[in-house]
C-alpha positions as CSV (number, residue, x, y, z in Angstrom):
1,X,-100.7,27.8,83.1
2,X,-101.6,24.6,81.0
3,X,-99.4,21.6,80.4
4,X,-99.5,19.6,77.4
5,X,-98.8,16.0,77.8
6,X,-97.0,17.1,81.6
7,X,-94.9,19.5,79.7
8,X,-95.3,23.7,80.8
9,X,-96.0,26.3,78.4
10,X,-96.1,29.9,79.9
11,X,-99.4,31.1,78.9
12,X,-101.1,33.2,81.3
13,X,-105.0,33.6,80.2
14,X,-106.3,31.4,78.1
15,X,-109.4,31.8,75.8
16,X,-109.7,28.8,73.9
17,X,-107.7,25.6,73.5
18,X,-108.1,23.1,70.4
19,X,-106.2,20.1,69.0
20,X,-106.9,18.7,65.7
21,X,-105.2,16.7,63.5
22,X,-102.3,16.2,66.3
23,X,-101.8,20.4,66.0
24,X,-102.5,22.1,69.2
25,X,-104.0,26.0,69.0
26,X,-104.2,28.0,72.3
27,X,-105.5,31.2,71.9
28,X,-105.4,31.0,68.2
29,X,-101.5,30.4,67.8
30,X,-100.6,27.2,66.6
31,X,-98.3,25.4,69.2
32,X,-95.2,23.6,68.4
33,X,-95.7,19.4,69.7
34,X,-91.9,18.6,68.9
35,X,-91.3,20.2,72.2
36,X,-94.0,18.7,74.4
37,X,-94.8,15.7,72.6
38,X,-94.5,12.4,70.2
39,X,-97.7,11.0,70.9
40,X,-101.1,10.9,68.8
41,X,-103.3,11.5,72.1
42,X,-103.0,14.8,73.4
43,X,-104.0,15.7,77.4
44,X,-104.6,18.9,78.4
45,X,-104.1,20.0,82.1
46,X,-104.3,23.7,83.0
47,X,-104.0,25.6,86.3
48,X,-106.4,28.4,86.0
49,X,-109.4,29.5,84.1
50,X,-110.2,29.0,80.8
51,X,-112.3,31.3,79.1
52,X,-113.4,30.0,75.9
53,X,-113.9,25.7,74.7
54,X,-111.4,22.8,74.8
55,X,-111.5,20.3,72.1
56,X,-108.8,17.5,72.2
57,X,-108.7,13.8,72.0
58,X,-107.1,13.3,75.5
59,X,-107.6,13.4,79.3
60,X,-109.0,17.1,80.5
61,X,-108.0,18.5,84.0
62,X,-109.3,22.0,84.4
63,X,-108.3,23.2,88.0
64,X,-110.1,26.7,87.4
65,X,-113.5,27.3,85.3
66,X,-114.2,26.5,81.7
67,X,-116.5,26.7,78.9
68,X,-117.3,23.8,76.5
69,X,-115.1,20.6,76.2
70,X,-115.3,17.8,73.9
71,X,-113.0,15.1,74.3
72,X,-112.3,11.1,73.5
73,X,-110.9,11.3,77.1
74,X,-111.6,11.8,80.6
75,X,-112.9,15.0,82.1
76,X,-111.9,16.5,85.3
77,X,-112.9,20.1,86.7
78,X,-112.4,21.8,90.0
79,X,-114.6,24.4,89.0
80,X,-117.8,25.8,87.2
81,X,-118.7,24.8,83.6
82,X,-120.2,27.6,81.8
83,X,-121.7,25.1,78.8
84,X,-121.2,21.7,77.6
85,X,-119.2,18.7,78.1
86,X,-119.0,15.7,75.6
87,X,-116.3,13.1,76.6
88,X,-115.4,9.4,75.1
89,X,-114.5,8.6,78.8
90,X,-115.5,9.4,82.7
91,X,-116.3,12.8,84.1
92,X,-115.7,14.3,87.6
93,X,-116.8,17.3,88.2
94,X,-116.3,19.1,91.5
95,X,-119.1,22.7,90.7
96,X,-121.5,23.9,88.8
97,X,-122.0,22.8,85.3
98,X,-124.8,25.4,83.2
99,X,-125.0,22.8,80.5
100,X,-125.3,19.0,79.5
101,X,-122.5,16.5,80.6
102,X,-122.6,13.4,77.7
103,X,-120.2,10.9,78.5
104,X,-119.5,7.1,77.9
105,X,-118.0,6.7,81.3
106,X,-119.1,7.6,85.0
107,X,-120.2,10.9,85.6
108,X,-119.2,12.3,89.4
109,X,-120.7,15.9,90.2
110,X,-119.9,17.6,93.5
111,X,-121.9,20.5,93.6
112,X,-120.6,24.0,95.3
């Protein structure tokens, strides 16, 4: 499940999530914002595994494992990280990360 902004969308695996130029692309299909959202900053939050990268220019919440993510935001996982993270803001990570964490905040890591 992922939320976008607080809203639901009904998607059940999800293999890659990007947002770039205020457009939103999960698993390759563009995503209509007029139903989740007016704003510029887009947050992610999703309720499972992801299985490919996030890239958006809002908060992150990942309750599940990921990939890469690359954000202006805050970063939160309850999970593993199978690569990278790069975030503009704080990151709290409660797993294993497999990668580098950049960030300009605090960085929090609870280790399995």
């Amino acid at each position: 499940m992922i939320n976008i902004n607080g809203k639901s969308i009904g998607i059940e695996k999800i293999n890659s999530i990007t947002v770039k130029n205020n457009v939103v692309i999960v698993n390759g299909e563009r995503i209509s914002l007029k139903e989740y959202t007016d704003d510029y900053i887009i947050n992610i939050e999703v309720d499972g595994d992801v299985h490919g990268d996030i890239y958006t220019n809002g908060e992150v919440s990942v309750k599940g494992n990921c990939k890469n993510i690359d954000t202006n935001g805050s970063v939160e996982i309850s999970g593993d990280v199978e690569g990278d993270i790069d975030a503009n803001g704080n990151v709290n990570c409660y797993g294993n990360i497999n990668g580098d964490i950049d960030a300009n905040g605090n960085v929090s890591l609870k280790r399995k």
